[in-house]
C-alpha positions, 0 to 999 in steps of 0.5 A: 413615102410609100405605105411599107411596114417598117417603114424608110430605111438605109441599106449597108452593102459596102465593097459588095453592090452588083456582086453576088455578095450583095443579093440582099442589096439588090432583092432590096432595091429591086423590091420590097414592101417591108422598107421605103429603101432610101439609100445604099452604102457601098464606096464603089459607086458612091454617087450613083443610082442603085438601079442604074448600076444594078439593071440599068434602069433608074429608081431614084435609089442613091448610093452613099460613100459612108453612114455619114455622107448618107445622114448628112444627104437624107436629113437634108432631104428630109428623108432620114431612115428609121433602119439599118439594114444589112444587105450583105450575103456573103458565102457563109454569112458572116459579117465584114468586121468593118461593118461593126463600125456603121452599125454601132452609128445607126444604134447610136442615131437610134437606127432599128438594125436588121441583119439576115447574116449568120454572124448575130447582131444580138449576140454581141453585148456592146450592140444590144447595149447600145440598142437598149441605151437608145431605145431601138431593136436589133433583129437577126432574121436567120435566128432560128425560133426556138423548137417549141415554135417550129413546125414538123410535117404532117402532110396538110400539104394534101389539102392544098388545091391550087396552083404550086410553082418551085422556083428552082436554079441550077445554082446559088445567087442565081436570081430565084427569089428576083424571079419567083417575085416577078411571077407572082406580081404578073400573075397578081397583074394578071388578076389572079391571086397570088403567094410568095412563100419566102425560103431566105432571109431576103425574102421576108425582108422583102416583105413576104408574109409567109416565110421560113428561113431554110439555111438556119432551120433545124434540119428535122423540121425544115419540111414542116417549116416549108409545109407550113408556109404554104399551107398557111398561105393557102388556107389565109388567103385562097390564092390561085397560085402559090409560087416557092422561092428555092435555095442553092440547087441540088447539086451545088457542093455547098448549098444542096437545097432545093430537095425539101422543097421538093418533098415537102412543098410538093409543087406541081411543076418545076420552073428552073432558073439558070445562067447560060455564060455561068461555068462553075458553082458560084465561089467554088473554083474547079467545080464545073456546073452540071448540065442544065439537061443533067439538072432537070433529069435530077428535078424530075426523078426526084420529084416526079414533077416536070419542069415546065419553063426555064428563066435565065440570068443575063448575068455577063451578056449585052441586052442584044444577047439574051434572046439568041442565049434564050433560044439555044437553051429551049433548043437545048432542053425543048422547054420554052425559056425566058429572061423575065427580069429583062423581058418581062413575065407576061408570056411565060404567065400566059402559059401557066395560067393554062395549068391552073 
């Protein structure tokens, strides 16, 4: 087992693996130093591996039909979990109501149950009953703190004085947080220190230390959550590199995001993530994407930073696409381009270590 901080831990993605609605899913078993993922839920490709399906690469993750295929399987095995996790992300964050069923199951096996959803577990008396009859806990990680702990800016920001990255998209569930990790673990491949502030929910599953969650943050200190973050990265761990996961994009109808990072985090170059077959705003039918051109003007009027790199999502193109995709778009915008979760980081690394 690996050394992870809450240890093994059983993910509930139902009827949503290798769709959009299951980010968290897949942020889970791409990565993360919180949970040893031993298994995911989803009856559509129960019995294969969640790499295979989600990237085409093995990693001994299974996929299960149902919390009690799941149990029988891992208790065998001797690898039964610790947690549920819900890694469910859909618009709007609410929760299916047939997952209340697999939940109450994990309470009742005195599961620890974490849950990024909207829709709070700790608000329902039958769950945190059951949680306190059979000694487990119930975290819903988007509930927000209460004011008292929250952070306003104060322009600390100034004081940090190493390399800030934002990791940007031209949309939502566009593979920004998969991307800002595999930027962070290259420079860390690299030699150099390096942070991840978390802005999500999946984030802070995954295990990054500093964290705020900005779709359930009160608006007035949202930029002070996001300040703090960093700072507090900075000052606790003198990185070369701090690297700001970013959320929706700033033209999205539904999730604007990105604006805060920009003011608060103050990064000095913009990398922007973007998927060249993508049309329309992710679950917005009718609301065509802007122009990558049309989005990078909007970054750096804003901001008055430059977006250094683009990094695309191959989401609906074959492994023979990708490098004639990622060509058209530096010929497109002049900026050099990269598919980092096929490729690897290694060049676009080579080129930012020259900005540190």
């Amino acid at each position: 087992m690996k050394n992870s901080i809450d240890g093994k831990a059983l993910v509930y993605c139902d009827d949503a693996f290798n769709t959009p609605n299951g980010k968290t899913a897949h942020g889970l078993v791409r990565f993360t130093e919180r949970y040893d993922v031993v298994g995911v839920i989803d009856g559509n490709y129960a019995g294969q591996d969640a790499g295979q399906v989600l990237d085409g690469k093995a990693n001994n993750i299974p996929i299960f039909k149902s919390i009690e295929s799941a149990v029988k399987k891992l208790t065998e095995t001797n690898n039964a979990p610790r947690s549920l996790v819900i890694g469910l992300a859909p618009d709007g964050g609410r929760l299916p109501i047939q997952a209340k069923d697999t939940i109450k199951k994990a309470l009742e096996m005195g599961w620890n149950v974490d849950s990024g959803l909207h829709d709070f577990l700790t608000n329902d008396k039958v769950l945190t009953k059951l949680a306190a009859e059979n000694n487990c806990t119930i975290r819903d990680v988007r509930k927000t703190p209460d004011r008292d702990q929250l952070h306003f800016f104060t322009g600390d920001i100034e004081k940090v004085n190493c390399l800030k990255l934002a990791i940007l998209g031209t949309d939502s569930a566009i593979g920004k947080r998969t991307t800002a990790w595999i930027i962070v673990h290259a420079f860390r491949k690299a030699g150099l220190k390096s942070e991840m502030i978390g802005t999500g929910q999946t984030a802070w599953m995954q295990g990054a230390k500093y964290s705020m969650i900005m779709d359930s943050c009160i608006n007035d200190f949202v930029s002070g959550e996001i300040e703090h973050a960093v700072v507090s990265a900075y000052s606790n761990e003198k990185p070369n590199v701090i690297v700001i996961e970013g959320q929706g994009s700033l033209m999205n109808p539904a999730y604007p995001g990105g604006f805060e990072i920009l003011a608060a985090g103050r990064p000095d170059y913009v990398i922007l993530q973007h998927a060249p077959k993508r049309v329309e705003y992710d679950g917005f039918p009718g609301y065509k994407l802007h122009s990558i051109k049309e989005q990078i003007n909007a970054i750096e009027v804003i901001s008055g930073k430059k977006v250094i790199a683009i990094t695309i999502n191959h989401e609906e193109m074959t492994a023979d696409e990708i490098l004639p995709a990622c060509e058209a778009v530096e010929k497109e915008t002049g900026l050099p381009t990269f598919d980092v979760l096929a490729h690897g980081a290694d060049e676009l690394i080579s080129l930012l270590k020259s900005k540190i």
